[in-house]
N, C-alpha and C positions, 0 to 999 in steps of 0.2 A: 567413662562417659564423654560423648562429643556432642559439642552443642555450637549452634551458629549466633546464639546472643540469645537473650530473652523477648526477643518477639519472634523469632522464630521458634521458639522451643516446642518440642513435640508432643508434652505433658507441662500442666504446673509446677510438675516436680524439675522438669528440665529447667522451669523458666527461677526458677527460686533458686537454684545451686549457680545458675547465669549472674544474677545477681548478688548474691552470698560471694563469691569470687571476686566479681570486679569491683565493688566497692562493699565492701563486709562493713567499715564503719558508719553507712549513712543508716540513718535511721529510717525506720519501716514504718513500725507502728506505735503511735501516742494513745496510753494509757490514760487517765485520769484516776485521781484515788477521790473517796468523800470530801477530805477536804480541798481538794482544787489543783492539788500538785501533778505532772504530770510524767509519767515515764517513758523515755523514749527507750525503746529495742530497735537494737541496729539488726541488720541481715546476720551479721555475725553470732548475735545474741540468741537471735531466733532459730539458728541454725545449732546453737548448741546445746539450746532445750531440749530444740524437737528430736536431735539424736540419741540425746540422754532418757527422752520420755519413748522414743521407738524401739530403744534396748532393752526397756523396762517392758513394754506390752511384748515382746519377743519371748520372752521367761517365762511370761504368763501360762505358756503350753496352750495355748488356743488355736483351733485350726486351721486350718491353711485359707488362705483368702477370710477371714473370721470379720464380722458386723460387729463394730465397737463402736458406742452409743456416745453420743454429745448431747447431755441437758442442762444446756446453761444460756443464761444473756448473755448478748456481744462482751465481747472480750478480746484483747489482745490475745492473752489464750486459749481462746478459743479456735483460732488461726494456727497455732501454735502444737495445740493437739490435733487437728487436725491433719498437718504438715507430718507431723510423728502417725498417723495410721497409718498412713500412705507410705514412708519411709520404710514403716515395719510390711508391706506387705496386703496390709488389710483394707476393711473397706470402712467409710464412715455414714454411719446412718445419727442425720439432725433428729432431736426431738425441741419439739417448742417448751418455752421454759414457762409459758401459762397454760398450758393443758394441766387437767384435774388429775388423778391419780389412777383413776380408770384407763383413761386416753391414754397415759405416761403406758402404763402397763399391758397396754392391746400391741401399741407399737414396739414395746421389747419383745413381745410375744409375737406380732407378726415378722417381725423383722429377725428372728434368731440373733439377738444383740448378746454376744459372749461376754464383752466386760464395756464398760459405763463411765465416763467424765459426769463431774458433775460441778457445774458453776454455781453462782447463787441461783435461789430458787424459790420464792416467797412461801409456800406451801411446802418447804422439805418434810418437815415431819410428818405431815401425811401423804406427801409424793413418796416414801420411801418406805412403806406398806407395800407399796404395792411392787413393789422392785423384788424381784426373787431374789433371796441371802446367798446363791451359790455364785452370782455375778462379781467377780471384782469391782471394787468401786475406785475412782481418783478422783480427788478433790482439786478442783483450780484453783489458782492463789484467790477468790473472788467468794469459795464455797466458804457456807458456813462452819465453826468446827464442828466435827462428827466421829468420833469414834468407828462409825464403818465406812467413814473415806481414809484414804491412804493418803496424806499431806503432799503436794504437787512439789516443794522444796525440797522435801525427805529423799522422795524418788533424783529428781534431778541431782542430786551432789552425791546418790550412791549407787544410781544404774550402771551399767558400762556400757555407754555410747554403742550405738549401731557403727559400722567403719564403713567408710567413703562416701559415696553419695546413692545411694539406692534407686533405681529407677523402674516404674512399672512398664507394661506392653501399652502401646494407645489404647489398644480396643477390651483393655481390661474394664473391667467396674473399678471406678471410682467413688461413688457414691448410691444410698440407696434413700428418698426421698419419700416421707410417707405426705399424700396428703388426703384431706377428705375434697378437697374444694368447698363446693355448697354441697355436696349431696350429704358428706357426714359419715360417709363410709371409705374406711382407708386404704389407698393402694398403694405401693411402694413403685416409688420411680425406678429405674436402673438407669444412671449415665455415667458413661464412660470416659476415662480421661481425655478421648478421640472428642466427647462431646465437647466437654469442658473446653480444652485447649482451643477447637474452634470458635467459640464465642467468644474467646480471651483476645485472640489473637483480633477478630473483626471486631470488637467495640474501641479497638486503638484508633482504626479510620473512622469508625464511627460517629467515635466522641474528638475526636482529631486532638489525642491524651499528648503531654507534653510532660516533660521530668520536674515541670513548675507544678501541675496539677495538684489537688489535693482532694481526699473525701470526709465525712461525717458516716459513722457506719453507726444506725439506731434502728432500724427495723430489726428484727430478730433475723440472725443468719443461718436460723433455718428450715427461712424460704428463699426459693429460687431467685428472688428478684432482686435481693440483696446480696447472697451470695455470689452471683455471678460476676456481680461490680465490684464488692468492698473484695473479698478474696480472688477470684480470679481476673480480673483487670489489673488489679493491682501489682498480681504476681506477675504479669506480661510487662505493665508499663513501668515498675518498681515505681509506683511514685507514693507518697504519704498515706495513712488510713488512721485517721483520729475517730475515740470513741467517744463513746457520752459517761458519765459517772455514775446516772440514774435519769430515769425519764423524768425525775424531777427538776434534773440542772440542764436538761435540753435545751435553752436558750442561753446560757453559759458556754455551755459546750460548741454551740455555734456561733456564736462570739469567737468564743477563743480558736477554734478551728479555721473558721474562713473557707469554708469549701470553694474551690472552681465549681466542683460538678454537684452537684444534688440531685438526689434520687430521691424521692416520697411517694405517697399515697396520699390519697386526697384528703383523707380525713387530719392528717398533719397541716396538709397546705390551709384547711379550712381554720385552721386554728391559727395558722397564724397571720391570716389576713383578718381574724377577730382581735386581732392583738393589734393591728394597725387601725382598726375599722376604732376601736377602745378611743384610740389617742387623736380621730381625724374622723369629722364624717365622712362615709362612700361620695354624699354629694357635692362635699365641699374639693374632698379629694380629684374627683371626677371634672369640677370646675379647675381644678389648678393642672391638670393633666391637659389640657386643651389651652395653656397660656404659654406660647414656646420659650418666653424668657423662665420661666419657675417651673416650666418639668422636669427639668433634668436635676434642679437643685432639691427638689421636694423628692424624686425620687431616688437620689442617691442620700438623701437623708434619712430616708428610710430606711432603706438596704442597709445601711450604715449599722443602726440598731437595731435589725435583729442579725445582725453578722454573714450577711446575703451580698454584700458590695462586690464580691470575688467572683461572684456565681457567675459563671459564662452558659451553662447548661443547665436546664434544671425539667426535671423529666418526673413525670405521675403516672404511677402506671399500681399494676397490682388489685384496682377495682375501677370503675367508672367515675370522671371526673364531668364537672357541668363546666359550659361554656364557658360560666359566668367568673368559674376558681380560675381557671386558667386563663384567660383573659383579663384578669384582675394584674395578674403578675405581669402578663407581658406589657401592660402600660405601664410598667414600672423600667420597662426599658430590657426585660429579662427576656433570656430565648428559651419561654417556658413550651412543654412538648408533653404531649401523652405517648406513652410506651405499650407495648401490647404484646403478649405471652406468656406461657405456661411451665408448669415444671417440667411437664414431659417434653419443650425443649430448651429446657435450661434459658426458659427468659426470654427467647433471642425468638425474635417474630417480625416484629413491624413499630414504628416508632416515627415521630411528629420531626420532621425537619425545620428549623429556624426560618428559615428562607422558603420554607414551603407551605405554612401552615395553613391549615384549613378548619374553620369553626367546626364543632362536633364529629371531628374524623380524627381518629385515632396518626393514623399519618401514612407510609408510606412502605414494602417490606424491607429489611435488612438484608446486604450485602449475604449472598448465596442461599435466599428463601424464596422458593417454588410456592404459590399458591395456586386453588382453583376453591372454588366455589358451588356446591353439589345442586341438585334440581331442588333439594330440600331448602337450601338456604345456609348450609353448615358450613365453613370456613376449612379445608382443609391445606395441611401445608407441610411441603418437604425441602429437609437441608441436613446437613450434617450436624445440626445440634440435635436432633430428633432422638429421642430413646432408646435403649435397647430394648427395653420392652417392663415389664410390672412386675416385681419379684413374685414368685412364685403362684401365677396368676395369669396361664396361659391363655384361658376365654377374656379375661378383660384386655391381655394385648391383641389377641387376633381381631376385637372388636374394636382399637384404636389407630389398629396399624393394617391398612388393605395391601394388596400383594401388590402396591406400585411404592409401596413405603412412604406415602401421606399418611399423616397424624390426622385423623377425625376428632378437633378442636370439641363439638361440640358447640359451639358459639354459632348463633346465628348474625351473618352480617349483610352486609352491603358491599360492592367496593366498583367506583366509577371504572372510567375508560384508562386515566393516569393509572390507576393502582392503590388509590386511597381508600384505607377500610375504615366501615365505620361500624362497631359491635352492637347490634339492636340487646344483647341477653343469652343466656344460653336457652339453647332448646328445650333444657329440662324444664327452664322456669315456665313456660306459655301455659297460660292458666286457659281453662276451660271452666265457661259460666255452667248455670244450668240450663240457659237457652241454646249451649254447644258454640257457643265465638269464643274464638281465639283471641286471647291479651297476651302482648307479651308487655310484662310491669316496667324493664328497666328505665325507658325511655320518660315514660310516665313518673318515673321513682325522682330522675334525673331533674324535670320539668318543675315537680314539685321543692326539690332542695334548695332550688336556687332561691325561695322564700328566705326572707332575713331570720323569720322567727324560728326556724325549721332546720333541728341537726339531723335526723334521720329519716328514714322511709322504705316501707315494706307496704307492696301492694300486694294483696290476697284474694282467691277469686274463684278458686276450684268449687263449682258444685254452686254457685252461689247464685243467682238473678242478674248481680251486677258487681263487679268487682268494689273493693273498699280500698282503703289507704289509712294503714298503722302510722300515726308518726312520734317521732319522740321532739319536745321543743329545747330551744337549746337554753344551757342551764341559769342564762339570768332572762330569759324570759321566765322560764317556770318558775324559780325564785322570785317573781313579782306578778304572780298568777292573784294569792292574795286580794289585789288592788287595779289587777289589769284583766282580769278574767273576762271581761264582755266585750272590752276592746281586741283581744284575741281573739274571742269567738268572732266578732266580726270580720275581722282579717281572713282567717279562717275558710268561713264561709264566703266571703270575696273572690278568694281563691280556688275554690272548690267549682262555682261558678266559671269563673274565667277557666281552669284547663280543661272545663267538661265541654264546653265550646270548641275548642281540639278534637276532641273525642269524637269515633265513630259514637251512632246513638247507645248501641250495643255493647260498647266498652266503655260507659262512661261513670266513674266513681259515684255509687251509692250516698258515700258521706266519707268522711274525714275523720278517723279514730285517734284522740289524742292519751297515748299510754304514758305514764313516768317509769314504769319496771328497767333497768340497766341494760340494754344490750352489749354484754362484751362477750368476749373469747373465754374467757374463765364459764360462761355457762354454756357454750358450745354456739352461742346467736350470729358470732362472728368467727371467719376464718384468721387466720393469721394475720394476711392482708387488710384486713378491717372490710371485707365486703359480707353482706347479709347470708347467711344461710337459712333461706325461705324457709325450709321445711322445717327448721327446727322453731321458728318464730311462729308456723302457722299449727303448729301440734300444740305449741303453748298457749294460744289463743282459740282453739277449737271448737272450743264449747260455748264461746260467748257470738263467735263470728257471724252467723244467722241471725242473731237477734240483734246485733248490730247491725246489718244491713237492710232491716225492713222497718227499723230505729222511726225512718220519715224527717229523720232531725241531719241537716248538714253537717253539722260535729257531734259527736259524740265524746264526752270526757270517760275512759274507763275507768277510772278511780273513783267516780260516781255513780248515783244511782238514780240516773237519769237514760240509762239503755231502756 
């Protein structure tokens, strides 16, 4: 193997053996155990797993190029097996470690998954029904015990190592990505190590990554938006990758971590500007940000404690973010930025420059991405992170991928004269009333969030007179519903007023639907990313939604029986 260093490397496999060589003892990746201790693996350490765990999947007798299945939360190891597919040959397909047991089992099923990692997994005993018995299984040091997992120490001390360093072709598959997005029906990415390595290499200028850098890796790694930062940035820039212990010590972990760079979704960011918002009013805070002797000390005080002082970058992307999140950070002195793209190309799109920012516009394209913009309104774009195309699923690539090799996003956007886009929604979601006008909700979804009282929102609208708005309150409002219930309803209706005033006459919300039911990922209401999957929220509410909208009442509680 010849390699010119690790940012040149021509796969991650190049750039990890780069590194593994010229300093095997610094360390990679920081584990955390429950109780707080943490473990560091050096390049060297990782490198001698992964060759013990790609000797071991070598035995296995599995096919040539063979789909070996990852379900488990972030992990050190999870890097770590991963690094052993690829070693051995093969290809690695993520599964999310909160999909039900159905989901778990469409996706081994679509995906021809020959043998299975399995991390921890809150639901194993009934994720594991549905896993066909002829699958080998291996347990990460992380898995619960199991009798039909293979112990991840057992194999490492008695495989026989794969010998040298293994390397795949660029334009192999590397990976096979299933996602539903919001529609809920699964297609399997294809990207190739050619993809990967490109985005590795361009988020170095990107993020202008230094060997000081560091990350926090806690979204699940497997989606694209995380993956492509915490494991392959990382393997170009070798710099640190701390994990979390549980989403329970998430602000331990970011303490103790210190990231430079941060990557979220907004639904994290909103939580943790509720956790400053807890200890400081918005308006007192807002007075002391406009006092030039005490901004700079109020706001590195804060950074301080939640472990954000480090943060030179810190980027939301993965669903739609309001003005008002991101903006909240950057008067904290932070070069906060929204990010924008897909798995079909590996993340790598368009993203918020520091020095360039612009309120409600996603930001600017990234180094070697071709965009145009169709009569329709759809955002289409080509570069070398672009797909090979959707395993086994020739009509849904030939309808993503036109004979100039644009990606038809699907996103309807905007984008000025500079090249700023800004994402109104996907095309799927534009609801049609039963008067026949056109909503598209996001914007409207967006408008609505920025309420104090207000954690979610799904507007709905198909067939209907006039669109509605579901929302869920957030949880110490509704825990003092009790005693505040009329002063919410007035709120409420305050505001239902005021955005209808925005509104064409024809698009303008019905009423205001306040639901308590959970919207998470575990019932299919959320994608991985934490954005809405309309359709399944609006099948769930189907039968009440008519008679909610003709209500005549500006809120409606649905927990009541007052529709």
């Amino acid at each position: 193997m010849t390699n010119k260093g690790p940012a040149a490397a021509v796969t991650p496999l190049h750039a990890f053996y780069a590194h593994e060589q010229s300093h095997p003892d610094q360390p990679w990746l920081m584990q955390p155990d429950a109780e707080g201790k943490v473990q560091a693996l050096t390049w060297a350490e990782v490198g001698r797993q992964a060759r013990a765990m790609a000797g071991y999947l070598g035995e296995l007798g599995l096919a040539e190029r063979a789909h070996v299945g990852l379900l488990a939360k972030n992990s050190a190891h999870w890097f770590i097996a991963d690094l052993a597919i690829w070693m051995a040959g093969y290809i690695s397909v993520p599964v999310h470690p909160n999909l039900d047991a159905e989901a778990v089992a469409e996706i081994i099923r679509q995906g021809d998954v020959q043998a299975l990692f399995v991390g921890e997994i809150n639901e194993w005993a009934t994720i594991r029904q549905g896993i066909p018995s002829g699958i080998p299984r291996i347990g990460l040091p992380t898995a619960s015990e199991d009798g039909c997992l293979r112990p991840w120490e057992s194999i490492i001390h008695s495989a026989t190592p794969v010998s040298g360093s293994p390397v795949p072709e660029q334009q192999q598959t590397a990976t096979v990505i299933f996602t539903s997005g919001t529609t809920g029906l699964y297609k399997g990415v294809m990207l190739s190590f050619a993809n990967l390595a490109f985005v590795g290499r361009n988020n170095l200028r990107l993020f202008n990554v230094t060997a000081d850098d560091r990350l926090l890796s806690f979204l699940s790694l497997s989606h694209i938006y995380e993956r492509q930062v915490m494991e392959i940035t990382s393997l170009y820039a070798g710099i640190q990758v701390h994990f979390v212990a549980s989403s329970d010590t998430f602000m331990q972990d970011l303490r103790r971590a210190r990231p430079t760079l941060l990557f979220v979704v907004p639904r994290v960011l909103d939580v943790l500007r509720q956790g400053v918002e807890q200890k400081i009013s918005p308006r007192l805070l807002r007075t002391l940000m406009r006092i030039p002797y005490l901004r700079t000390q109020v706001a590195r005080r804060i950074l301080q404690r939640l472990g954000m002082a480090d943060v030179r970058y810190l980027v939301s992307g993965g669903a739609p973010a309001s003005v008002s999140l991101i903006e909240f950070f950057r008067q904290l002195g932070l070069a906060a930025a929204e990010g924008y793209g897909m798995t079909e190309n590996v993340g790598y799109s368009h993203l918020g420059r520091p020095k360039r920012y612009r309120a409600g516009w996603v930001g600017l394209p990234n180094p070697g991405v071709e965009c145009r913009v169709s009569d329709t309104g759809e955002l289409l774009v080509r570069s070398p992170a672009v797909m090979q195309g959707y395993y086994n699923n020739p009509e849904k690539t030939a309808a993503a991928l036109d004979e100039d090799d644009f990606l038809h996003t699907g996103d309807l956007v905007e984008m000025d004269h500079e090249g700023f886009l800004r994402v109104l929604g996907r095309l799927q979601d534009a609801l049609v009333t039963s008067e026949s006008q056109q909503v598209m909700p996001v914007p409207i979804e967006l408008a609505l969030q920025e309420h104090p009282l207000i954690d979610q929102v799904c507007i709905l609208g198909n067939n209907l007179p006039l669109p509605l708005a579901l929302l869920r309150l957030k949880a110490k409002v509704q825990d003092q519903l009790g005693k505040d219930r009329e002063q919410v309803e007035r709120a409420l209706s305050d505001l239902l007023e005021e955005t209808n005033e925005g509104l064409p006459r024809r698009s303008r919300l019905s009423c205001l639907v306040v639901v308590s039911d959970p919207w998470r990922i575990e019932q299919g209401f959320l994608t991985p990313t934490l954005k809405l999957r309309r359709s399944v929220i609006e099948a769930a509410y189907a039968s009440r939604l008519s008679v909610w909208s003709v209500s005549g009442r500006p809120v409606v509680w649905a927990d009541h029986n007052n529709e």
